[in-house]
DOKOLLO-945053 format. One record per residue (C-alpha): residue in one letter; chain; x, y, z. Coordinates in steps of 0.02 Angstrom, whole numbers, padded with zeros to 5 digits. Example, Ala and Ser with C-alpha at 12.3 -4.5 7.8 and 13.67 -1.06 7.14 Angstrom:
REM residues 2
@rest = a&kette = A&u = 00615&v = -00225&w = 00390;
@rest = s&kette = A&u = 00684&v = -00053&w = 00357;
This chain:
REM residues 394
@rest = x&kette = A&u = 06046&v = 06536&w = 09939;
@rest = x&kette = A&u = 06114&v = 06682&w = 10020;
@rest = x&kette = A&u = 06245&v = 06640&w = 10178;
@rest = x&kette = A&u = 06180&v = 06709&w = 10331;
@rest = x&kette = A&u = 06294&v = 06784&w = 10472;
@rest = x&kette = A&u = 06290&v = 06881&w = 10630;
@rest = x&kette = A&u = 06234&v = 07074&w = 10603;
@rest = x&kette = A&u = 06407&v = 07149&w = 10590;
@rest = x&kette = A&u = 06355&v = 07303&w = 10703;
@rest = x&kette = A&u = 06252&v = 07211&w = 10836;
@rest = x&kette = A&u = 06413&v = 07193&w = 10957;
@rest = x&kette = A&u = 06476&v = 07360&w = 10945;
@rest = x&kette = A&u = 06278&v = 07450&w = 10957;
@rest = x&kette = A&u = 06162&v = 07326&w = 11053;
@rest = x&kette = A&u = 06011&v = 07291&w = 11016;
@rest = x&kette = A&u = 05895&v = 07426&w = 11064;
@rest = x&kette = A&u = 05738&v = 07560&w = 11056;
@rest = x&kette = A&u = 05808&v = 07652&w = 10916;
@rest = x&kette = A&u = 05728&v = 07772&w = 10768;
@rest = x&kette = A&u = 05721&v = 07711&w = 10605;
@rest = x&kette = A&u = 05760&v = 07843&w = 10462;
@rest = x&kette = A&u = 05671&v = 07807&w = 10298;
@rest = x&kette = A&u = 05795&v = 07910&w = 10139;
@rest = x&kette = A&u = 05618&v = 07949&w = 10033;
@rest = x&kette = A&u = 05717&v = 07988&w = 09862;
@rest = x&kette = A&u = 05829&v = 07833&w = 09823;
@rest = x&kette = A&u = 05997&v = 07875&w = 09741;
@rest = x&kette = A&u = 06100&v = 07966&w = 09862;
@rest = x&kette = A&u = 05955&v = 08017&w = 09996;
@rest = x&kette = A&u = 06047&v = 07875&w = 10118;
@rest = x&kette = A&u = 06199&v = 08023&w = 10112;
@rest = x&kette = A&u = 06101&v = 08166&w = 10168;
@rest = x&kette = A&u = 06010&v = 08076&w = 10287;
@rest = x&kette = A&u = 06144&v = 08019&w = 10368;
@rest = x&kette = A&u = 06191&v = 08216&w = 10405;
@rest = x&kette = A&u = 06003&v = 08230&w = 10443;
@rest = x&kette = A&u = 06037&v = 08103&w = 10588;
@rest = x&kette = A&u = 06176&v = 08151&w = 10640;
@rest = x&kette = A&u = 06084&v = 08340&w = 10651;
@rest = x&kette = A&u = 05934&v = 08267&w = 10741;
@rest = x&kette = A&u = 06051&v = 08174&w = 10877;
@rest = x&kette = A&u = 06160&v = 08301&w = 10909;
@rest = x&kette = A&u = 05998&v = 08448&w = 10929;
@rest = x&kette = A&u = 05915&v = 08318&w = 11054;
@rest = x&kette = A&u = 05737&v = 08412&w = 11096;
@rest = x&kette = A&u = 05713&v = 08449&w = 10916;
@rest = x&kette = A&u = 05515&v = 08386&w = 10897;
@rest = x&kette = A&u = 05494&v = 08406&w = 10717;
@rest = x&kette = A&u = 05326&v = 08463&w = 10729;
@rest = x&kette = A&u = 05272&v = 08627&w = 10621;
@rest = x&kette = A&u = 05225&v = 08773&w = 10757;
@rest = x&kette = A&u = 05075&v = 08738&w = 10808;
@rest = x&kette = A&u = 05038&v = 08593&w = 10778;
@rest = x&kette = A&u = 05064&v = 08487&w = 10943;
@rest = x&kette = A&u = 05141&v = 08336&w = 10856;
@rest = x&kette = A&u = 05286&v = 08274&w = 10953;
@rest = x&kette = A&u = 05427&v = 08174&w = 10867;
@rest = x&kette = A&u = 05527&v = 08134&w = 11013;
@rest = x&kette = A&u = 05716&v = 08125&w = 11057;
@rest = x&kette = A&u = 05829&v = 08043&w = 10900;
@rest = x&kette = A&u = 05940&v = 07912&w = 10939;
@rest = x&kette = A&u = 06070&v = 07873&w = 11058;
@rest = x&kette = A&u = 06233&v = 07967&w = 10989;
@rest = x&kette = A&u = 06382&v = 07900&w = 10927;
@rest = x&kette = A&u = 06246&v = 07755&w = 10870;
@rest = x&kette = A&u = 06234&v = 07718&w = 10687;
@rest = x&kette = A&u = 06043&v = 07754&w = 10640;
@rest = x&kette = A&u = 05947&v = 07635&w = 10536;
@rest = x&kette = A&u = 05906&v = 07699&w = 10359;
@rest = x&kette = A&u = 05800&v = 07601&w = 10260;
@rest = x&kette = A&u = 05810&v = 07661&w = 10083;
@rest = x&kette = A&u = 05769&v = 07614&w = 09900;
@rest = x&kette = A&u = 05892&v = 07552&w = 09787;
@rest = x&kette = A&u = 05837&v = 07659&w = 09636;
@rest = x&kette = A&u = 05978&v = 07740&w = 09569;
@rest = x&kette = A&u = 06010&v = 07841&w = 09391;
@rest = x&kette = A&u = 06041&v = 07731&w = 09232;
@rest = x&kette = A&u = 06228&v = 07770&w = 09246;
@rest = x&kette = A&u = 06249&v = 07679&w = 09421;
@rest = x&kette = A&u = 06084&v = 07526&w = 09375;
@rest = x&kette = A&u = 06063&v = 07531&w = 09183;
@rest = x&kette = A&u = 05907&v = 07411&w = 09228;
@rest = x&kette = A&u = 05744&v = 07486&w = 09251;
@rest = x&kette = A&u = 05658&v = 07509&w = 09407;
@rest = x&kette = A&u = 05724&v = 07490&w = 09601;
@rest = x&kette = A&u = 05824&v = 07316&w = 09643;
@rest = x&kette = A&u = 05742&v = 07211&w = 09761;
@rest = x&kette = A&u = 05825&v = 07088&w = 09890;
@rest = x&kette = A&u = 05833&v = 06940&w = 09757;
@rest = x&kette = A&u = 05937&v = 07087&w = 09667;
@rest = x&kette = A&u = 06089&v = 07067&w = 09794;
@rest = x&kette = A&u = 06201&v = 06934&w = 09847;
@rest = x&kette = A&u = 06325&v = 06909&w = 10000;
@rest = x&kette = A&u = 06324&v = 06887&w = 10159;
@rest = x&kette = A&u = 06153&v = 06936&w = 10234;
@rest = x&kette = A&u = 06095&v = 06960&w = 10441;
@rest = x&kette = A&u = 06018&v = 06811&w = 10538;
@rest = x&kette = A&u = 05836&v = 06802&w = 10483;
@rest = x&kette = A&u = 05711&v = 06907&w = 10601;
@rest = x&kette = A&u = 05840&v = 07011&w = 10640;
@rest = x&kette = A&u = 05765&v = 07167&w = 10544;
@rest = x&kette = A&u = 05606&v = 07082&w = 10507;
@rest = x&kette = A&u = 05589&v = 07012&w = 10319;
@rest = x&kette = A&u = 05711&v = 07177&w = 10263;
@rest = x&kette = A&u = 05883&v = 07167&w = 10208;
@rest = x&kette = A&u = 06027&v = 07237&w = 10260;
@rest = x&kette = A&u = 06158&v = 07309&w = 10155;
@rest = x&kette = A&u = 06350&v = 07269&w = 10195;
@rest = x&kette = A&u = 06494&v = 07317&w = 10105;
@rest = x&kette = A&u = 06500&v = 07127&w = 10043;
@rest = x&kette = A&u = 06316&v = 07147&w = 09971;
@rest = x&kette = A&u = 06353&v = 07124&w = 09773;
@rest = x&kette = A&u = 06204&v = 07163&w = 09657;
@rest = x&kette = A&u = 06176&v = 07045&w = 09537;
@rest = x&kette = A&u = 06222&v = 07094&w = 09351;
@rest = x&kette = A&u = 06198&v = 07167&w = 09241;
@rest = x&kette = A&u = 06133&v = 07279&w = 09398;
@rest = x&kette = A&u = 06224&v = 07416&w = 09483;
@rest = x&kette = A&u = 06208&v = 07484&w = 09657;
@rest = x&kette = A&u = 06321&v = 07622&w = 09751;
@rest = x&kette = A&u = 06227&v = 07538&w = 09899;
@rest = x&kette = A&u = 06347&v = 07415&w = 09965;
@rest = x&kette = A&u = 06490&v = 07542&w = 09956;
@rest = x&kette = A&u = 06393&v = 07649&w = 10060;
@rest = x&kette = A&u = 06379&v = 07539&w = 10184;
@rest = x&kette = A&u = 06546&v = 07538&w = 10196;
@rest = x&kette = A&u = 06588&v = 07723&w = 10202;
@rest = x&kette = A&u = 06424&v = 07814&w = 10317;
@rest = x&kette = A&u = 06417&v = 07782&w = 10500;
@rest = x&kette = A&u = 06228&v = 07706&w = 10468;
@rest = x&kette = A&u = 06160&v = 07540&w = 10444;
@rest = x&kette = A&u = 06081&v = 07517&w = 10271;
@rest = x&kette = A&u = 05909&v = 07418&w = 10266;
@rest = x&kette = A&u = 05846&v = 07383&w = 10076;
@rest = x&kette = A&u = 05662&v = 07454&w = 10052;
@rest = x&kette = A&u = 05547&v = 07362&w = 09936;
@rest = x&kette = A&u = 05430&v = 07461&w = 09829;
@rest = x&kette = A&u = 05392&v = 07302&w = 09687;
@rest = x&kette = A&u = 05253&v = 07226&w = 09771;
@rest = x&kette = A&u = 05142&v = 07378&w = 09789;
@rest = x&kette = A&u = 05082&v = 07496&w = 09926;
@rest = x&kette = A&u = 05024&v = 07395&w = 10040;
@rest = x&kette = A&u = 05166&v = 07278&w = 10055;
@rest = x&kette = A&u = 05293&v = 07403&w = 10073;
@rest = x&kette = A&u = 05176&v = 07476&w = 10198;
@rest = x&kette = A&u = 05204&v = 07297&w = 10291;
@rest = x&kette = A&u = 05368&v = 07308&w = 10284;
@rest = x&kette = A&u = 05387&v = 07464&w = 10363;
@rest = x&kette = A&u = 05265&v = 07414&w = 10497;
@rest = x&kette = A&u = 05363&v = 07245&w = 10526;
@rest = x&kette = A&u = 05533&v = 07337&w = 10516;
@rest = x&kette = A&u = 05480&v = 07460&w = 10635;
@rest = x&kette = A&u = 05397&v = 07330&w = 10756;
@rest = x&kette = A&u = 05569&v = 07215&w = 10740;
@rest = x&kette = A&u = 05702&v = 07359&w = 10799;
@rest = x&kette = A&u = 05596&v = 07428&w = 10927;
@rest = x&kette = A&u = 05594&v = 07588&w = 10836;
@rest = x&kette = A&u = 05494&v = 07730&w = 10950;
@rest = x&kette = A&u = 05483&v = 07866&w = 10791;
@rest = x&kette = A&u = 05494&v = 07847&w = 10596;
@rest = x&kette = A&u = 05602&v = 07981&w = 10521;
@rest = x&kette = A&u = 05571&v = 08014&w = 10321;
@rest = x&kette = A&u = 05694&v = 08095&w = 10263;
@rest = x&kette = A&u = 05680&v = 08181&w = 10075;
@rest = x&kette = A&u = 05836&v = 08275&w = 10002;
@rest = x&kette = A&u = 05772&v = 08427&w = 09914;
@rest = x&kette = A&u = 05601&v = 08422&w = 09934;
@rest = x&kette = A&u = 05490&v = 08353&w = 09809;
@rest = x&kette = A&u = 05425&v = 08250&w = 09931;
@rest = x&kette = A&u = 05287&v = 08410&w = 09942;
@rest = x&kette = A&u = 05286&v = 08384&w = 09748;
@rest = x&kette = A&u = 05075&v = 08438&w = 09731;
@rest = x&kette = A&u = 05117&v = 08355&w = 09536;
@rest = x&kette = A&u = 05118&v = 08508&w = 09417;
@rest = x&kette = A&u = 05305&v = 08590&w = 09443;
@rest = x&kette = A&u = 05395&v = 08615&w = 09288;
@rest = x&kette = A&u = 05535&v = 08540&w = 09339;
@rest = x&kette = A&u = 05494&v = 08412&w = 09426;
@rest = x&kette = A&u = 05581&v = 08244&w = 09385;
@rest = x&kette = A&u = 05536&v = 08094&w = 09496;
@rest = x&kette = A&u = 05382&v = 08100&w = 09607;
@rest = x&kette = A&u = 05366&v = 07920&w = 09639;
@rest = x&kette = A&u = 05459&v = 07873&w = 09756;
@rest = x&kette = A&u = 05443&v = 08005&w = 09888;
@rest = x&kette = A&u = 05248&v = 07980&w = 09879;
@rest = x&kette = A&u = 05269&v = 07807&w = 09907;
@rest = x&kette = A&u = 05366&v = 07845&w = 10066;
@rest = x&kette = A&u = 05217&v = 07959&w = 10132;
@rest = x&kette = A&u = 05057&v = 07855&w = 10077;
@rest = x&kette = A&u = 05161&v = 07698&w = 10158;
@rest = x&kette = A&u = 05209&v = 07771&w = 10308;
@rest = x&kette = A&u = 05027&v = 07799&w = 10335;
@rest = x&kette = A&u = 04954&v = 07684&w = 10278;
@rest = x&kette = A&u = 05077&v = 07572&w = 10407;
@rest = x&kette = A&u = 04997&v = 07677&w = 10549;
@rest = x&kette = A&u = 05172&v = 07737&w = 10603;
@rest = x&kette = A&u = 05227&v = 07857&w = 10712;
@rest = x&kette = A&u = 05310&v = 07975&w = 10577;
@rest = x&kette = A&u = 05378&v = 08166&w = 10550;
@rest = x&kette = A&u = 05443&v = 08205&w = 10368;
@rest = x&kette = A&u = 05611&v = 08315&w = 10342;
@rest = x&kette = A&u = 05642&v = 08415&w = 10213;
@rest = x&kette = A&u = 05839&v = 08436&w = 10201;
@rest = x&kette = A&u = 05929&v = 08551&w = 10077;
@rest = x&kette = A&u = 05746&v = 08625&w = 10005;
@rest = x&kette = A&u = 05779&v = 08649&w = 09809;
@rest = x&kette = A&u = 05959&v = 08570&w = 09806;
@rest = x&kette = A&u = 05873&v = 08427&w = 09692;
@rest = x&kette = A&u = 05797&v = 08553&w = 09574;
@rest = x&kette = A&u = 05648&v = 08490&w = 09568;
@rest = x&kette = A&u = 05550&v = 08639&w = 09625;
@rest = x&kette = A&u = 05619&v = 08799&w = 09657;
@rest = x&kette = A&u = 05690&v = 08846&w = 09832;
@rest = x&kette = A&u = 05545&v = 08986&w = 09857;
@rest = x&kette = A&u = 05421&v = 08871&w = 09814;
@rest = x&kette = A&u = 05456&v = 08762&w = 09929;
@rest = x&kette = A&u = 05497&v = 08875&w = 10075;
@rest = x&kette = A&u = 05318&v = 08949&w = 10044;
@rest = x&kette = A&u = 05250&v = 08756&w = 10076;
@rest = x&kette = A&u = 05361&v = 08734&w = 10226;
@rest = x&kette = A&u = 05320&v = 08921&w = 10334;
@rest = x&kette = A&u = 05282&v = 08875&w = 10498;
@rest = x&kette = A&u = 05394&v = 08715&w = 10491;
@rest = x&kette = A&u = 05530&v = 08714&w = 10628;
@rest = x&kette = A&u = 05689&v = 08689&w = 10551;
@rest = x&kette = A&u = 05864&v = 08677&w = 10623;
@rest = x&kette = A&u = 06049&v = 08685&w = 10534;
@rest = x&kette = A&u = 06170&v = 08538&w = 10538;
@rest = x&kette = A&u = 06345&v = 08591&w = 10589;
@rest = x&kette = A&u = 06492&v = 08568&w = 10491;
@rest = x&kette = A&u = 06539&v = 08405&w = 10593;
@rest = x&kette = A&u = 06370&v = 08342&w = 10546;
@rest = x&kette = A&u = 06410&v = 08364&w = 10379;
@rest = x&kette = A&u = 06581&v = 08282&w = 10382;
@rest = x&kette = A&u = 06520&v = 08108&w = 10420;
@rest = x&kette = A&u = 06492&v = 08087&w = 10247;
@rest = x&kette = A&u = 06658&v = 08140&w = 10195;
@rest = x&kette = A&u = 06714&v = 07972&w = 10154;
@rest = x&kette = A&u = 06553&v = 07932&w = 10040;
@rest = x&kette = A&u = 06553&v = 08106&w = 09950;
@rest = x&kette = A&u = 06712&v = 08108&w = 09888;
@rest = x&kette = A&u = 06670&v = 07951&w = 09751;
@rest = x&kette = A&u = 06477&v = 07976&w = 09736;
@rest = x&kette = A&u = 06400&v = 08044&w = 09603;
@rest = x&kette = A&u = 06251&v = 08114&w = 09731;
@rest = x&kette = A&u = 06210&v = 08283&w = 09670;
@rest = x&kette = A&u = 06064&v = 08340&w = 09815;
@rest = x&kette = A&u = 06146&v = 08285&w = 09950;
@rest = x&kette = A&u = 06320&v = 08358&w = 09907;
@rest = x&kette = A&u = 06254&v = 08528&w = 09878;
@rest = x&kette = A&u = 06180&v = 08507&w = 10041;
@rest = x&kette = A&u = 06347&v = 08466&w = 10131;
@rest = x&kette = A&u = 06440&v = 08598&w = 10045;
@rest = x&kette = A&u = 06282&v = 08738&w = 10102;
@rest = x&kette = A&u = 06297&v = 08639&w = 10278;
@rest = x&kette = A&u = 06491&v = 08703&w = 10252;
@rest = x&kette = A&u = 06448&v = 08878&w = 10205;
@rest = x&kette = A&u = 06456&v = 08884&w = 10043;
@rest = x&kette = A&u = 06346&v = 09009&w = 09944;
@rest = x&kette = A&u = 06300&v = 09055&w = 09762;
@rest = x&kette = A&u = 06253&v = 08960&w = 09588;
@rest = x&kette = A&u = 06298&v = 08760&w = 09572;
@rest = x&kette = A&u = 06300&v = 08698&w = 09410;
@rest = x&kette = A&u = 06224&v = 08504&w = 09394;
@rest = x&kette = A&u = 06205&v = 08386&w = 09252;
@rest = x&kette = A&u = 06015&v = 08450&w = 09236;
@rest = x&kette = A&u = 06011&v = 08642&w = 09265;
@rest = x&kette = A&u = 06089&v = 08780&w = 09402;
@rest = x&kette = A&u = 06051&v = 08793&w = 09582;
@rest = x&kette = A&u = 06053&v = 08921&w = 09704;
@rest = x&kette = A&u = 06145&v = 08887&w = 09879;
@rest = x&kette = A&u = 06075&v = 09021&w = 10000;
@rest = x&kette = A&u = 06076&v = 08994&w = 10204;
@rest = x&kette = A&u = 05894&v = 08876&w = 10174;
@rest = x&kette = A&u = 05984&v = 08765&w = 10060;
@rest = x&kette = A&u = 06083&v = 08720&w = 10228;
@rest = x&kette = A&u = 05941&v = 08691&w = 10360;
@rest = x&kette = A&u = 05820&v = 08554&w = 10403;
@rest = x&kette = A&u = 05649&v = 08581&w = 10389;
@rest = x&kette = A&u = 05512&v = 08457&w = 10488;
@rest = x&kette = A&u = 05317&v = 08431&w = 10475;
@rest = x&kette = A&u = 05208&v = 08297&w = 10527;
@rest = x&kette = A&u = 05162&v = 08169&w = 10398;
@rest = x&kette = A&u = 04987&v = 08212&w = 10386;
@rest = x&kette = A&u = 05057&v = 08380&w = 10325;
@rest = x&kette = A&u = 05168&v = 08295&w = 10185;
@rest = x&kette = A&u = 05026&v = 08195&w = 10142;
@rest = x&kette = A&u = 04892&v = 08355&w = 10116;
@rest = x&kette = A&u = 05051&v = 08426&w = 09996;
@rest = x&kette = A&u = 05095&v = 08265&w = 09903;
@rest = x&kette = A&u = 04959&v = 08252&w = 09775;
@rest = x&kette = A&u = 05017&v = 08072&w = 09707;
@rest = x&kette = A&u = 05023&v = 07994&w = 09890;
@rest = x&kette = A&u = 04843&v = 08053&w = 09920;
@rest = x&kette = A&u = 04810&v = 07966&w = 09748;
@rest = x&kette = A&u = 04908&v = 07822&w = 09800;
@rest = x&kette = A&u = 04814&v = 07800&w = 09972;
@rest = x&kette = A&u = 04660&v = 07793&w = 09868;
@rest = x&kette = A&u = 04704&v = 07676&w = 09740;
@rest = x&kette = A&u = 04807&v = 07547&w = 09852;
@rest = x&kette = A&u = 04911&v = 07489&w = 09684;
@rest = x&kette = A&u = 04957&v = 07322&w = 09697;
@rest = x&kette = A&u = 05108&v = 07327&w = 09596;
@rest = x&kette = A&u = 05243&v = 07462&w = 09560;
@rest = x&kette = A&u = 05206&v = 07475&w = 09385;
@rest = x&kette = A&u = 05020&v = 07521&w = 09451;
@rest = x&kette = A&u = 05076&v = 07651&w = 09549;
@rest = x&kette = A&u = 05195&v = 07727&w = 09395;
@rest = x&kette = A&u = 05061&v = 07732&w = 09307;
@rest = x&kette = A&u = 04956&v = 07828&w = 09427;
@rest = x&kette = A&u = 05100&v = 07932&w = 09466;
@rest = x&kette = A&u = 05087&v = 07932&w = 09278;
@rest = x&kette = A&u = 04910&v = 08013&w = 09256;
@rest = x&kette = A&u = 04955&v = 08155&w = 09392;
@rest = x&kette = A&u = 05090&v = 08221&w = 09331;
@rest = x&kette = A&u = 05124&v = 08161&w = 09168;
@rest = x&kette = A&u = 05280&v = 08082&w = 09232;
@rest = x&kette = A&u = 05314&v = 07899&w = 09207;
@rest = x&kette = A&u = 05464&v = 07839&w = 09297;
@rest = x&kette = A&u = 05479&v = 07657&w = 09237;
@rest = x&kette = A&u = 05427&v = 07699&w = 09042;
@rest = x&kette = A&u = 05576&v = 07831&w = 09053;
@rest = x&kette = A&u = 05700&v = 07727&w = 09116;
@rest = x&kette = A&u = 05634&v = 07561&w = 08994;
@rest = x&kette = A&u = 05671&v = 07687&w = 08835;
@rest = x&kette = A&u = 05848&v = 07680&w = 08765;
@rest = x&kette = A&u = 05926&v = 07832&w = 08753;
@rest = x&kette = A&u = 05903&v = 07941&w = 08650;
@rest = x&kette = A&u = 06015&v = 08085&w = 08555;
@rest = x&kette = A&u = 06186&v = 08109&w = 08533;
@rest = x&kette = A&u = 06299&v = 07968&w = 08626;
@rest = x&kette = A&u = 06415&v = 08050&w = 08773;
@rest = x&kette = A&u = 06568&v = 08076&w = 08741;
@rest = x&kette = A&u = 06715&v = 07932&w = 08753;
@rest = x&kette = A&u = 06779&v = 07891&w = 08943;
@rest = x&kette = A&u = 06955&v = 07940&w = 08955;
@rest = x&kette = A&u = 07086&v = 07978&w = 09132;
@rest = x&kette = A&u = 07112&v = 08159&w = 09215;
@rest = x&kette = A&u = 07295&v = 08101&w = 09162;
@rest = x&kette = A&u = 07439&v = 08176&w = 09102;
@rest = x&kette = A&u = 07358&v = 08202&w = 08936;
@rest = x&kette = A&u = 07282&v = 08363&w = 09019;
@rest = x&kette = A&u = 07327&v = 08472&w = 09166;
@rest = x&kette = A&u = 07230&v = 08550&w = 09321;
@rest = x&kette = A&u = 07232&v = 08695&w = 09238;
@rest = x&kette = A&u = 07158&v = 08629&w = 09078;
@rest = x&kette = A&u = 07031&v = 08561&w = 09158;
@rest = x&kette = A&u = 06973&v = 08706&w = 09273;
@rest = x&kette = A&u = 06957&v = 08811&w = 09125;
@rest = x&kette = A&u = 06846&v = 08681&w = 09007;
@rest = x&kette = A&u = 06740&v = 08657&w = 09170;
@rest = x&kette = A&u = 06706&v = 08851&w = 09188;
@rest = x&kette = A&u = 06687&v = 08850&w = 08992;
@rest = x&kette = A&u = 06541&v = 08742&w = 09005;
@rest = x&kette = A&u = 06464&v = 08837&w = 09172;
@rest = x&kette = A&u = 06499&v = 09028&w = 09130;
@rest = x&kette = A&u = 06376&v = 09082&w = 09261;
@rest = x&kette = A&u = 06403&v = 08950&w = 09418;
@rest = x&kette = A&u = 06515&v = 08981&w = 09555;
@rest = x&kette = A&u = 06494&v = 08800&w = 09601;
@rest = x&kette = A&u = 06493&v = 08641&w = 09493;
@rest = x&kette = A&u = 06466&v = 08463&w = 09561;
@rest = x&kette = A&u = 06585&v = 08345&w = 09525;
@rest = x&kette = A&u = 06440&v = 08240&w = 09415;
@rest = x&kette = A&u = 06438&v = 08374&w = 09310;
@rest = x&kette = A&u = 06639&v = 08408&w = 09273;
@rest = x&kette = A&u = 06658&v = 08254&w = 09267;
@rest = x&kette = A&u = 06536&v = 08244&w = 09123;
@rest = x&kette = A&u = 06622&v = 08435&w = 09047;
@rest = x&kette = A&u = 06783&v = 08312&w = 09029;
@rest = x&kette = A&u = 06698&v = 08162&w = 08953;
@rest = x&kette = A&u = 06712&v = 08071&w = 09094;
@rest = x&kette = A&u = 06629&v = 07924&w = 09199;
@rest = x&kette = A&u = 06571&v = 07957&w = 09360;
@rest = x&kette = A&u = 06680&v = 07831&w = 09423;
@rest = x&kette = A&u = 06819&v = 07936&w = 09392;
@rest = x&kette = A&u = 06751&v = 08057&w = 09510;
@rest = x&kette = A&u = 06906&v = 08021&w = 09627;
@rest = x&kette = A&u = 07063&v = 08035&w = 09530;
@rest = x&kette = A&u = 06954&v = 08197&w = 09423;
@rest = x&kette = A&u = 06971&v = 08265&w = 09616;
@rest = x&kette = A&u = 07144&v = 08230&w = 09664;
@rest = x&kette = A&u = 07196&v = 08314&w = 09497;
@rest = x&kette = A&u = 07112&v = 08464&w = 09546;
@rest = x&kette = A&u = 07164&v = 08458&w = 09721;
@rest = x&kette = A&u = 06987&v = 08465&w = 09786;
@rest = x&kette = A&u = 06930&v = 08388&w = 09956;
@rest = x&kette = A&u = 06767&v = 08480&w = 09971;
@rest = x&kette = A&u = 06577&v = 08427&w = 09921;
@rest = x&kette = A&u = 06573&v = 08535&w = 09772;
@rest = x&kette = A&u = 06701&v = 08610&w = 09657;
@rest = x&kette = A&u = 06744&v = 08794&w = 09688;
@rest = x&kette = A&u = 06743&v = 08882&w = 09479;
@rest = x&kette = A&u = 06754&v = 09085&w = 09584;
């Protein structure tokens, strides 16, 4: 049984009408939604609504108050080799007094998920100014749906904020390089079909390279957007500089000013002046874009391996079955230590070896050029003497 204690922020941030943020994408969306918020607070009379439209989002949060993010915890096989998103049987530690956020849990840095499980979750917790609130996908559409609804009813929340890193939350299903489509359409068919009042951001568009930056900016004209400042940006310092989030660091580091071609694990990625702004639309919008939500409302799945495998038969993209396969091809190379076996210098020039064309690299994908874990993300920085969210290679 898990031991229940006091909400560890409810004395510093009383207990009040606040907006809950939903991170669409899993992995590292809780990171650039976090700058989202911070964005949103700071710009005040930002509405959110696409021109024309008449929706009305209201005024974000107090400031200086950490904003409620309820997010999946479905992360990349290196950070959970098990399949799937963890649910709240999938953590232990010390959890909030019941009722307090409805039946949802929240994350603390003492939240431990249960092995052979992994979760950059609790961590996180730890390191963004934001309180982390697990979201359920397992038991199908319409309970997650409920959840929302009850979350939202419990806080008080006046607005729903989804927040998608990237973009493929517009995913219409038949991109080319489009990876993982579930879990943003389950955001936008359960935030509707929870009734809620909603507006759907689009931050960083193509810095998940899922589908192209011009793509996506030809979805979004009309949206209103608006461009985080650099202090926005730097209230994820802390988190960036040991996560292996790709999307939301190239977003930081465009937030930042920096421009050109990023090299990721998967494939290059330009960083132009959209790749740093904030793009909003009303959730019917998202939904008339995503073609697996619409599906999704339609079928009401009851299960999350129903909805993969509707997901499935849009876009020929099945989530779970990918992550259940063992891997396949040629095994990584060994771990080994940025240590004195090999200097900055050394490194620099195997990273820019392996990414002739970039001027950018994440530090996923050095870390990778060196054979390394992603764990080792922070000493692979202090050897290179690099404090900001993506490696300079020119």
């Amino acid at each position: 049984m898990k031991e229940r204690t006091a909400d560890p922020y409810e004395a510093v941030y009383p207990y009040e009408a606040v907006d809950l943020y939903v991170a669409a994408g899993g992995g590292g969306d809780p990171v650039g939604t976090t700058i989202t918020a911070a964005a949103l607070t700071r710009a005040g009379a930002f509405t959110g609504a696409s021109a024309g439209t008449g929706a009305e989002a209201g005024t974000p949060g107090t400031a200086g108050a950490r904003p409620l993010i309820a997010t999946y915890a479905w992360e990349r096989p290196e950070v959970d080799p098990t399949p799937g998103p963890l649910g709240a049987a999938d953590f232990t530690g010390p959890a909030p007094e019941r009722g307090r956020y409805g039946d949802t849990l929240l994350l603390t840095p003492a939240s431990r998920p249960v092995p052979p499980a992994g979760s950059t979750l609790p961590r996180l917790a730890g390191d963004l100014p934001a309180r982390l609130l697990l979201l359920d996908p397992c038991r199908g559409l319409a309970a997650m749906a409920a959840q929302i609804r009850r979350l939202a009813d419990t806080v008080g929340a006046r607005h729903v904020r989804i927040v998608d890193m990237g973009g493929d939350i517009l995913a219409h299903g038949d991109e080319e390089t489009l990876c993982s489509p579930l879990v943003d359409a389950l955001a936008v068919a359960a935030c509707t079909l929870a009734g809620v009042d909603a507006t759907v951001y689009v931050a960083g568009p193509g810095t998940d390279g899922e589908i192209p930056q011009h793509v996506l900016l030809d979805r979004l004209a009309g949206a209103r957007h608006l461009t985080p400042t650099a202090r926005d940006a730097d209230t994820v310092g802390t988190a960036l500089a040991w996560h292996p989030s790709e999307a939301s660091a190239l977003f930081a580091a465009a937030v930042h000013g920096a421009r050109g071609t990023v090299r990721t694990v998967e494939r290059q990625i330009p960083l132009t002046d959209a790749s740093a702004r904030v793009y909003a639309l009303g959730l019917d919008e998202a939904l008339a874009r995503n073609t697996v939500a619409r599906h999704l409302l339609d079928a009401r799945p009851d299960t999350l391996d129903e909805a993969a495998d509707l997901a499935a038969r849009v876009t020929g993209i099945h989530e779970l079955e990918r992550e259940r396969r063992p891997p396949s091809g040629p095994a990584r190379p060994p771990v080994a230590s940025p240590g004195p076996h090999g200097t900055a210098r050394e490194a620099m020039a195997l990273i820019r070896e392996r990414a002739p064309e970039a001027t950018h690299a994440t530090y996923r994908f050095a870390a990778r050029a060196l054979g390394l874990d992603w764990h080792r993300i922070p000493a692979l920085r202090t050897l290179l003497k690099a404090d900001s969210p993506l490696l300079t290679l020119r």
